[in-house]
C-alpha positions as a Markdown table, in Angstrom:
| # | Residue | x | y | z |
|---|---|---|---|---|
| 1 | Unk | 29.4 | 28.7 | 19.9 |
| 2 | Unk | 28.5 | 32.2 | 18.6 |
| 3 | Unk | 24.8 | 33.7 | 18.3 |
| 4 | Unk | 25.1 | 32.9 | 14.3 |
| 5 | Unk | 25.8 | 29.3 | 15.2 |
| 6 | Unk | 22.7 | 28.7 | 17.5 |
| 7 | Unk | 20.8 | 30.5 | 14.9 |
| 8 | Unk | 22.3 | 28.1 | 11.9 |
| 9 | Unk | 21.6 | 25.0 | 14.6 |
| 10 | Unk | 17.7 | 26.5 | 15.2 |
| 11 | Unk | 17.1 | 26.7 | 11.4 |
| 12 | Unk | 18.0 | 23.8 | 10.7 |
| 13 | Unk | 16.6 | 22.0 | 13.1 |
| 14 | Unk | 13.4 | 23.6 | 11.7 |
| 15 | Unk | 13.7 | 21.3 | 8.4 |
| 16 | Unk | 11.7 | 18.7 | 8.2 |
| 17 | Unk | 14.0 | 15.2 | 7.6 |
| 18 | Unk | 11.1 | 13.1 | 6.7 |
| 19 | Unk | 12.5 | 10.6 | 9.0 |
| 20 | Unk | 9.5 | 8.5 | 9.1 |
| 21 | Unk | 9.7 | 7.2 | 5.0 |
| 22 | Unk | 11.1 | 4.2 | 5.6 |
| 23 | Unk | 8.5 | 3.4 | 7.8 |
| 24 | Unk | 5.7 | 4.3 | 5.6 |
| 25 | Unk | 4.6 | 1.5 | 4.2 |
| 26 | Unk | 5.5 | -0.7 | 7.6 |
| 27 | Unk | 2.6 | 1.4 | 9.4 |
| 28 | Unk | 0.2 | 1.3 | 6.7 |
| 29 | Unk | 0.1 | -2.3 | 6.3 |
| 30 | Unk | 0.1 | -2.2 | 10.3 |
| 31 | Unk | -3.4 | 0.2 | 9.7 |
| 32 | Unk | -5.3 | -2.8 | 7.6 |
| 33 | Unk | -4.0 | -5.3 | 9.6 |
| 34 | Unk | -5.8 | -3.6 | 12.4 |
| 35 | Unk | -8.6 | -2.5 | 10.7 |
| 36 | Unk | -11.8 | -4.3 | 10.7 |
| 37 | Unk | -13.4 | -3.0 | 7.0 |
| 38 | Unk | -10.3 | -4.2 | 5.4 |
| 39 | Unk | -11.3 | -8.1 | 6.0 |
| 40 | Unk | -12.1 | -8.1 | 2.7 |
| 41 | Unk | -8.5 | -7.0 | 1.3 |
| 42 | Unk | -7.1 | -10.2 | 3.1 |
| 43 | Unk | -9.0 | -12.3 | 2.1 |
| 44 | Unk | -8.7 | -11.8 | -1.3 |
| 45 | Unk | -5.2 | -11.5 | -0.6 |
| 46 | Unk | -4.8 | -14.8 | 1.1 |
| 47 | Unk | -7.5 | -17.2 | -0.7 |
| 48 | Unk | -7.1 | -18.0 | -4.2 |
| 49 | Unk | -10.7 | -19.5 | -5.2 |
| 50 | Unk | -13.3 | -17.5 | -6.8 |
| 51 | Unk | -15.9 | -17.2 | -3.6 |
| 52 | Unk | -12.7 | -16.1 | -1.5 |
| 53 | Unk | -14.9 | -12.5 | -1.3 |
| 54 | Unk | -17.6 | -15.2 | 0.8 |
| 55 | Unk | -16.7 | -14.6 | 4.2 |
| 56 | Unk | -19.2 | -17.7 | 4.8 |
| 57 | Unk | -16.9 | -19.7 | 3.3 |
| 58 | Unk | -13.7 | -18.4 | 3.6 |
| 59 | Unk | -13.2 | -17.2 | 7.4 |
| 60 | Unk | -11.4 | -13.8 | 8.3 |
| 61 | Unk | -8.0 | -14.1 | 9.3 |
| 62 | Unk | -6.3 | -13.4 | 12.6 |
| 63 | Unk | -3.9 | -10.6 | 13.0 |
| 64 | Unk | -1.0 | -12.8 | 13.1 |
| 65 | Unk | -2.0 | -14.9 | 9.9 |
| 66 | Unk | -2.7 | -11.3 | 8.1 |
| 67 | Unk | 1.2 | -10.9 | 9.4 |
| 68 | Unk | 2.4 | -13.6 | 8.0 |
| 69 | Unk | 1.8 | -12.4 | 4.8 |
| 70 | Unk | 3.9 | -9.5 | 4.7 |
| 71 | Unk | 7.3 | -10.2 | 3.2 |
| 72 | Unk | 10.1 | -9.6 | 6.0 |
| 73 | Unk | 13.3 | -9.7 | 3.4 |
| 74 | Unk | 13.8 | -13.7 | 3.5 |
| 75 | Unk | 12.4 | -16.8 | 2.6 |
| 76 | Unk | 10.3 | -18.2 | -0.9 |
| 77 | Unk | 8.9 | -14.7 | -2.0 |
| 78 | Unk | 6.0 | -17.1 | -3.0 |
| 79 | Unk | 5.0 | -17.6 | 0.3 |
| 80 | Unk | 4.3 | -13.7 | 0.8 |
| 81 | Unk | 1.5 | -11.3 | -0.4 |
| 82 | Unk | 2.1 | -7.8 | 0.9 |
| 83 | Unk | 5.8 | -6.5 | -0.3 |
| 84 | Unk | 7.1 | -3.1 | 0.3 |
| 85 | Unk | 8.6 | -1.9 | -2.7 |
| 86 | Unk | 7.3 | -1.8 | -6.2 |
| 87 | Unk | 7.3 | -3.6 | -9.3 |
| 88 | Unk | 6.5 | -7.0 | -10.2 |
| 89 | Unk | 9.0 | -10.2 | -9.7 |
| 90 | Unk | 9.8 | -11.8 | -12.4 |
| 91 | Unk | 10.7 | -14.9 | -10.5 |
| 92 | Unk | 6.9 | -15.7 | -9.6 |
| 93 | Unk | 5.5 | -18.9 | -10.2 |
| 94 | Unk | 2.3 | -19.5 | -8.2 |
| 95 | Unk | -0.8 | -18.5 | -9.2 |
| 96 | Unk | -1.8 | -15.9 | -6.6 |
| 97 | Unk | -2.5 | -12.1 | -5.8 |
| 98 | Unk | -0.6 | -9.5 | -4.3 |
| 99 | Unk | -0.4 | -5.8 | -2.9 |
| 100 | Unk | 2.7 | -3.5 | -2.8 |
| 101 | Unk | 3.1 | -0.8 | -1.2 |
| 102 | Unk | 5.8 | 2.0 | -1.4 |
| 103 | Unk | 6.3 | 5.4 | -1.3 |
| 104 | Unk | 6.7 | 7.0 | -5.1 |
| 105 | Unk | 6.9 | 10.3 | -4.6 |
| 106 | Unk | 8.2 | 12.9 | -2.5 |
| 107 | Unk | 7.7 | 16.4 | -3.1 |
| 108 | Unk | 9.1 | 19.2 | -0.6 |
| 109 | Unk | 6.3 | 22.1 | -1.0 |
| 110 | Unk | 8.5 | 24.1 | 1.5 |
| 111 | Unk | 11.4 | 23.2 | 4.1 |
| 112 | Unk | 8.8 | 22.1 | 6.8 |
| 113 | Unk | 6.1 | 20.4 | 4.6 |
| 114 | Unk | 5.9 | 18.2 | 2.1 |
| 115 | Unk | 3.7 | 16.0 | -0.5 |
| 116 | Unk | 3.9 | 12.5 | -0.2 |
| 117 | Unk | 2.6 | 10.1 | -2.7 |
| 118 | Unk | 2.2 | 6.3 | -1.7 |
| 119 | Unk | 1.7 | 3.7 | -4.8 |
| 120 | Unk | -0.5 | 1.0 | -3.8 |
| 121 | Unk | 0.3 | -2.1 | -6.3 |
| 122 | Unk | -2.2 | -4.8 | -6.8 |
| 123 | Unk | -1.4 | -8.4 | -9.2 |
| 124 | Unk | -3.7 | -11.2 | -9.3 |
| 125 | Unk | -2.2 | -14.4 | -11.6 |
| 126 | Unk | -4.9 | -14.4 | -14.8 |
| 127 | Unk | -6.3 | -18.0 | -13.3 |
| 128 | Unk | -7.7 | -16.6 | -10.1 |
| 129 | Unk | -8.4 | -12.7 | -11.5 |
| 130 | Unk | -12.4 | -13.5 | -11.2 |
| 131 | Unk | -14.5 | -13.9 | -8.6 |
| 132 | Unk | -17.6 | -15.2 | -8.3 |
| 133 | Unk | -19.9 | -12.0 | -7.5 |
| 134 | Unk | -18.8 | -11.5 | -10.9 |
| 135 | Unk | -16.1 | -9.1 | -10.3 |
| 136 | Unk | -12.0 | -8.9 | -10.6 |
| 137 | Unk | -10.4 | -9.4 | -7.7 |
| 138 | Unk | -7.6 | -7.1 | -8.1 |
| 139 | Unk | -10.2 | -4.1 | -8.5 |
| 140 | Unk | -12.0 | -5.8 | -5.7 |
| 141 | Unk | -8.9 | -5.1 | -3.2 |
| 142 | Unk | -8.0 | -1.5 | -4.7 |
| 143 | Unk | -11.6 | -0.6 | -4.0 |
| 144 | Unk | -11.7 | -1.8 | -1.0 |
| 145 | Unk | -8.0 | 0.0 | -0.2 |
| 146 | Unk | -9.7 | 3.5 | -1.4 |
| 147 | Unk | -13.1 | 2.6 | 1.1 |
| 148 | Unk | -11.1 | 2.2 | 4.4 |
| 149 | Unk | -8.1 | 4.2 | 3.8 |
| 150 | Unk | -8.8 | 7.3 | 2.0 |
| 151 | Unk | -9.2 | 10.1 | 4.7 |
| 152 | Unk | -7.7 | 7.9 | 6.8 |
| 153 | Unk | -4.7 | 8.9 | 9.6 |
| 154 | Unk | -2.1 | 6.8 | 9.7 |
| 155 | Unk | 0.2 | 6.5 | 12.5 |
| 156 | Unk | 3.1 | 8.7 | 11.6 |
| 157 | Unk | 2.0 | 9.7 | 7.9 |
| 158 | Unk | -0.9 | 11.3 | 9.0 |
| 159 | Unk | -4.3 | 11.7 | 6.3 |
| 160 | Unk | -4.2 | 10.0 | 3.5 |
| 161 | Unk | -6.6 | 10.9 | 0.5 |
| 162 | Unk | -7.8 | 10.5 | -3.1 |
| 163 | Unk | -8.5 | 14.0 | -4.2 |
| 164 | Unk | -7.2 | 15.2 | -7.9 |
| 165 | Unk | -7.8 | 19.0 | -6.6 |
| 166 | Unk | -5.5 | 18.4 | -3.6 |
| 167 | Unk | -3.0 | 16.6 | -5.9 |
| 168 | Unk | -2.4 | 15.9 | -9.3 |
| 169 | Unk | -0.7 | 12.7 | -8.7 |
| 170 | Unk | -3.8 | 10.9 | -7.2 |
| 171 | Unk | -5.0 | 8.3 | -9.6 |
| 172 | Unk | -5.6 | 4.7 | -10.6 |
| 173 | Unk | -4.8 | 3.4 | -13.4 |
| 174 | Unk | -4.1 | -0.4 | -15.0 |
| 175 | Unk | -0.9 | -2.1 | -15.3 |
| 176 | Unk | 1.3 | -5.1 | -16.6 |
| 177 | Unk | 4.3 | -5.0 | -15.6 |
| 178 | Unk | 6.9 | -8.0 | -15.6 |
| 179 | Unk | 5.2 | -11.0 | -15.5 |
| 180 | Unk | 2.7 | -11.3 | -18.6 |
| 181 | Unk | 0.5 | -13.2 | -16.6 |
| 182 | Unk | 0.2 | -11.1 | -13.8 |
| 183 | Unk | -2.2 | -8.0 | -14.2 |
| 184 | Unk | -3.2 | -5.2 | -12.2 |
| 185 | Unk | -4.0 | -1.7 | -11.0 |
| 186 | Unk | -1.6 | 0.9 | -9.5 |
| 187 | Unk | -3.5 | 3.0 | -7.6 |
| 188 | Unk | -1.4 | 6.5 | -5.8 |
| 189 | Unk | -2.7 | 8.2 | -2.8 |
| 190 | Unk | -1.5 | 10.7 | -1.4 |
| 191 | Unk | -0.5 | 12.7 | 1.8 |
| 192 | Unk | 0.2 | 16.6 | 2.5 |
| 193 | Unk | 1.1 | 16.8 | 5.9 |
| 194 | Unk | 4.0 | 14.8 | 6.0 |
């Protein structure tokens, strides 16, 4: 090996690979299972009647139930309520709400750094879309998802944030996609540091 190989090898070792982004959505789901102010988000998630907000009357969940929510690539995607990819299946039947969470954007500043964009996805069914503290559920959870993780460190992504001035891409905004029945908000956060 000559000096101009080990400087080649050195270089582009330097590069970053971004070998965490499949991962990306695994840990942050792994964050708000973990994460006590994000009760809120699973229940909402997990009980379909309007007080399910009432942690009086609908009880936190365990880790493992919050778990057991999380599609794992098998089995009635019905039974699920946290997917990691985006979009809306069309093959939905039950009225219920859901979060998605994927990475949508990828933008190498430089060789080392980069600015990563994360879309968090939320659907409730039009039957259950109210609560009863007079609010929508689906805005109730990507409230609650900007509250506990924006400034947050994440295991391997590092800070996530809501900041227009950092990035452009940061926003929320309303969606129907698929499924008429199914509305929601798509709301992208974002990370520089990764």
């Amino acid at each position: 090996m000559t000096a101009n190989d080990d400087l080649y090898q050195n270089i582009q070792k330097s590069y970053n690979k971004y070998t965490l982004l499949p991962k990306v959505s695994y840990n942050i789901a792994t964050y708000l299972i973990n994460n006590t102010n994000a009760e809120l988000i699973w229940r909402l998630l997990n009980y379909t009647t309007p007080d399910a907000w009432n942690v009086s009357v609908n009880r936190n969940l365990t880790k493992s139930e919050k778990g057991a929510l999380i599609y794992k690539g098998f089995g009635m995607v019905n039974d699920y309520r946290v997917f990691f990819d985006a979009g809306m299946d069309n093959a939905w039947t039950t009225a219920n709400a859901m979060l998605r969470i994927s990475p949508v954007t990828l933008d190498p500043t430089t060789y080392v750094y980069g600015l990563q964009c994360i879309r968090f996805e939320v659907y409730s069914h039009a039957t259950i879309t109210m609560l009863s503290d007079y609010t929508a559920r689906s805005l109730s959870i990507i409230q609650k998802l900007i509250e506990v993780l924006n400034g947050a460190e994440i295991e391997g992504i590092g800070q996530l944030f809501f900041n227009k001035r950092a990035s452009n891409y940061c926003r929320l905004t309303g969606i129907n996609i698929g499924n008429a029945t199914y509305k929601g908000y798509e709301l992208i956060m974002c990370n520089q540091n990764f």
